[in-house]
C-alpha positions, 0 to 999 in steps of 0.5 A: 825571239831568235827565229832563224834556226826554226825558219831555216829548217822549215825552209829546206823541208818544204824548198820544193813547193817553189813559194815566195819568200813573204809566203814561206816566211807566212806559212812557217810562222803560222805552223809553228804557231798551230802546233805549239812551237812558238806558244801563246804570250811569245813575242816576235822579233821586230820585223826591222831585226828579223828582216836582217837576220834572215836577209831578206826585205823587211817588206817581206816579214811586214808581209807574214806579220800582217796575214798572221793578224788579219788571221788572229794568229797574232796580235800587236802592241806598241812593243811589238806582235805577240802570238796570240792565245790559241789552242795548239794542234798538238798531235801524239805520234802513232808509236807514243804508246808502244815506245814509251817505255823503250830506253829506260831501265828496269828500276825505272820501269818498274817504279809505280804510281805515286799514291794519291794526289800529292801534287794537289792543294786543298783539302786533307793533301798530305804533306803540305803545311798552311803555307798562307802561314807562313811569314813571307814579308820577314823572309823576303827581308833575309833574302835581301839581306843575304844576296847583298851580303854575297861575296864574289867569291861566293859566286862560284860552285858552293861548299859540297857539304853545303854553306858552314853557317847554316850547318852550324846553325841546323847543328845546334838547333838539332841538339837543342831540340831533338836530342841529335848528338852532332856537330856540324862536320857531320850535317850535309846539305841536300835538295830535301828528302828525296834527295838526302835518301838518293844519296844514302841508298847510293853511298851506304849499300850496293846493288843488291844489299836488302833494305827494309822498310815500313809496311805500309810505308812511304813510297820515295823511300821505295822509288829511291831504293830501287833505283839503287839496285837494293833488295826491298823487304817490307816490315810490318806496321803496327800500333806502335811502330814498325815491328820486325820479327827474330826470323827476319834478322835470321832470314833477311838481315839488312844492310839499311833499315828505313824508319819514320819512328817519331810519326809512322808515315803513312799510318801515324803510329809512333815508334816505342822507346823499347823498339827504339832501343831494340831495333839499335842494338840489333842494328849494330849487332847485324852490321846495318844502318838505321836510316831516320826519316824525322819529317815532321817531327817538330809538331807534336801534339800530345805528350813529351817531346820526343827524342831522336832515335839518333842520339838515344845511344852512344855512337847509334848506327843511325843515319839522320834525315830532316827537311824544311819543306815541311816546316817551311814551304816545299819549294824551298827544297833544302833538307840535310843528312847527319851521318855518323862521326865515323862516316864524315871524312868519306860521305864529304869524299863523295858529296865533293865528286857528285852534289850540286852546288849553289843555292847560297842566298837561300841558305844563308837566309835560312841560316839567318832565320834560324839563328834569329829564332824567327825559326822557333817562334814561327814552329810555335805558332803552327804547333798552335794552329795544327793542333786547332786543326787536328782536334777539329779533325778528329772531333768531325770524324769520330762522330761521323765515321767513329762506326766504321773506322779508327783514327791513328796517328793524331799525336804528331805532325801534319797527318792522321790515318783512318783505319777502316774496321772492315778490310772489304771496304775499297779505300782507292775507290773512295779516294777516286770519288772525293777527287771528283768532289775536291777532296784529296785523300790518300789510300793507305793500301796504296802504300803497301811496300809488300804485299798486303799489309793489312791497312785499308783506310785514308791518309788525311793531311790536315794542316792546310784545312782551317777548323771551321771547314773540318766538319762539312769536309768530313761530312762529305766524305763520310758519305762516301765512306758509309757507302762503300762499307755498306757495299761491302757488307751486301757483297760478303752478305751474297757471296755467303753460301746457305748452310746445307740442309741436314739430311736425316734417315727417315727415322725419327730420334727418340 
């Protein structure tokens, strides 16, 4: 470890102390150590190396090292000393809180809290696919073969749009299996979802431009059209998708329209052919894009497949969203954008100027995976077990909830909702209890994009909870559900005034 730069500074800071070399050396090292510069497992440089590279006699480093361990700030091993495990002194400045905000923007600033714990592992997280699932040893062996297969030339900064054959490859996989009318000049490789939304909010509309978007809705959806200067306005969510009205398109026509048509995040519904059409034609008639999240769409598990809104018309003014993190596993983070024909030459223009590029091993393995049909065989086997546990799911609460609440959105993906019958009942309150019991749900009233959208319930990811564990779960939480909605019930039940007492005459009626 290169030591000499933070000796040095610590040197001139305390120069007027008068010590000792062996001790300045000491009291440095032991600083840092106490407030969490140097961290618990970092290994010193050997006494001999640091002793040249400061200039002084080895003696002295030998000196410093031998008190930090006879204190138990290190410890040594025959490859050398190593900091040892320690909590450090970590203190927050007095102006942390009253700064944190300054030099950021306002679209910053004004972004909320990410609803729920989508960060978290276990039970009913959203979002998350049965990763212990997922055939690692098989993808190991494409990596391989994909870095040996590497050119030095491929070194360099990777195509903008992303590698031709995973292009191809994702090309006619959505052809085959979505109905998407494409080819592979028109898909461009992103870091995944949020990356691929960035983009289009910041290529297809201008500062100001109105964006609808579902109500309630996802929020990267909203976090990444504000950080684009759009216009939000929330279109309301029902039964069968989202459902704008004649007086939006007259009072609030947009630019963009952002759409989960095939599973409605986060209530589930699904989109009808109907609206589908509609919300094309009147797309195209007001000038807008239609942009068509597919997250999850490969899971579907009741009914026909369903086709793309993308290629439901000829030349639909839809721009297509898809990602792997689902079908995959999220930290592979590729995702891709499909635009229209009409739209490729300028998004490669752009794509050219601003994306990152690189990843080549990772995506010449996926071009692989999905070529070999290893892709499809593996989708097969988590419609399966995603079905196994959705039904599971579904069974524990209807019979455990099925008085106080709906279940939505259980036909496709990794996810249903479940709708409170009462609107009182406080579903963030319930969400804050089962974290505290291990569960992880999301509140639906958390994804409200304006206003409030009439939702009160929990958003249940179900596809990393193996069945048997669905009912004790359910259970648990159904507790606290019944709970709350008992509480609810005794507060409208006090806050009722008594009818007033009828007043009477005096005189009797005949």
């Amino acid at each position: 470890m290169d030591l000499a730069l933070l000796i040095n500074d610590y040197t001139e800071q305390h120069r007027d102390h008068g010590w000792p070399r062996q001790r300045m050396l000491h009291e440095c090292l032991r600083s840092a150590i106490r407030n969490g510069t140097l961290a618990a497992g970092a290994r010193l440089a050997a006494s001999r190396a640091l002793a040249e590279e400061l200039g002084v006699a080895r003696n002295t480093v030998l000196y410093a090292y031998e008190q930090l361990a006879s204190e138990g700030f290190v410890v040594t091993d025959r490859r050398g000393t190593v900091v040892a495990a320690l909590a450090a002194e970590r203190k927050p400045t007095r102006r942390a809180a009253a700064v944190q905000h300054a030099g950021l923007s306002q679209r910053v600033r004004n972004l909320r809290a990410v609803p729920g714990p989508v960060d978290r592992m276990g039970a009913f997280v959203p979002g998350v696919p049965a990763l212990e699932q997922f055939p690692m040893a098989l993808w190991r062996r494409m990596m391989e073969r994909a870095l040996r297969r590497i050119t030095v030339e491929q070194l360099n900064y990777g195509e903008a749009a992303g590698e031709p054959q995973l292009r191809e490859a994702i090309a006619d996989h959505l052809r085959a299996s979505r109905g998407v009318v494409c080819e592979a000049a028109q898909v461009f490789i992103t870091d995944g979802t949020q990356s691929s939304l960035d983009i289009c909010m910041h290529a297809l509309a201008d500062i100001g431009d109105t964006m609808w978007i579902e109500n309630p809705g996802y929020g990267g959806a909203l976090a990444a059209a504000r950080g684009a200067g759009l216009a939000v306005s929330g279109i309301d969510v029902d039964d069968d998708g989202m459902s704008p009205m004649a007086e939006d398109w007259l009072l609030r026509p947009p630019r963009l329209i952002y759409t989960t048509p095939s599973h409605q995040y986060p209530v589930g519904s699904v989109l009808s052919l109907r609206r589908r059409l509609a919300l094309i034609e009147s797309a195209r008639a007001a000038g807008a894009l239609i942009i068509e999240d597919d997250y999850d769409s490969e899971f579907r598990h009741d009914g026909a497949p369903l086709h793309a809104m993308q290629g439901l018309a000829a030349d639909a003014p839809v721009v297509y969203l898809g990602t792997f993190s689902k079908t995959m596993f999220p930290s592979l983070r590729i995702g891709f954008v499909v635009v229209p024909a009409s739209l490729a030459d300028a998004f490669l223009q752009m794509r050219e100027q601003s994306s990152a590029r690189g990843r080549v091993a990772e995506q010449l393995a996926l071009a692989e995976f999905l070529r070999s049909g290893q892709f499809a065989l593996h989708l097969r086997r988590m419609r399966r077990l995603y079905r196994q546990r959705r039904d599971a799911l579904v069974a524990a609460l209807r019979q455990h909830l099925g008085s106080v609440a709906t279940v939505h959105g259980g036909t496709a993906g990794m996810h249903l909702s479940l709708r409170f019958n009462d609107a009182a009942v406080d579903d963030e309150a319930i969400v804050a209890q089962a974290l505290e019991r291990g569960i992880a749900v999301n509140a639906l009233s958390a994804h409200d994009t304006q206003g409030d959208s009439g939702w009160k319930g929990l958003m249940l990811g179900y596809a990393q909870v193996p069945a048997e564990q669905m009912e004790g779960l359910v259970k648990q939480l159904a507790a606290l559900v019944h709970l709350a909605a008992y509480a609810a019930n005794c507060s409208k039940t006090f806050k009722t005034p008594y009818p007033p007492a009828r007043r009477t005459s005096g005189r009797s009626r005949r």
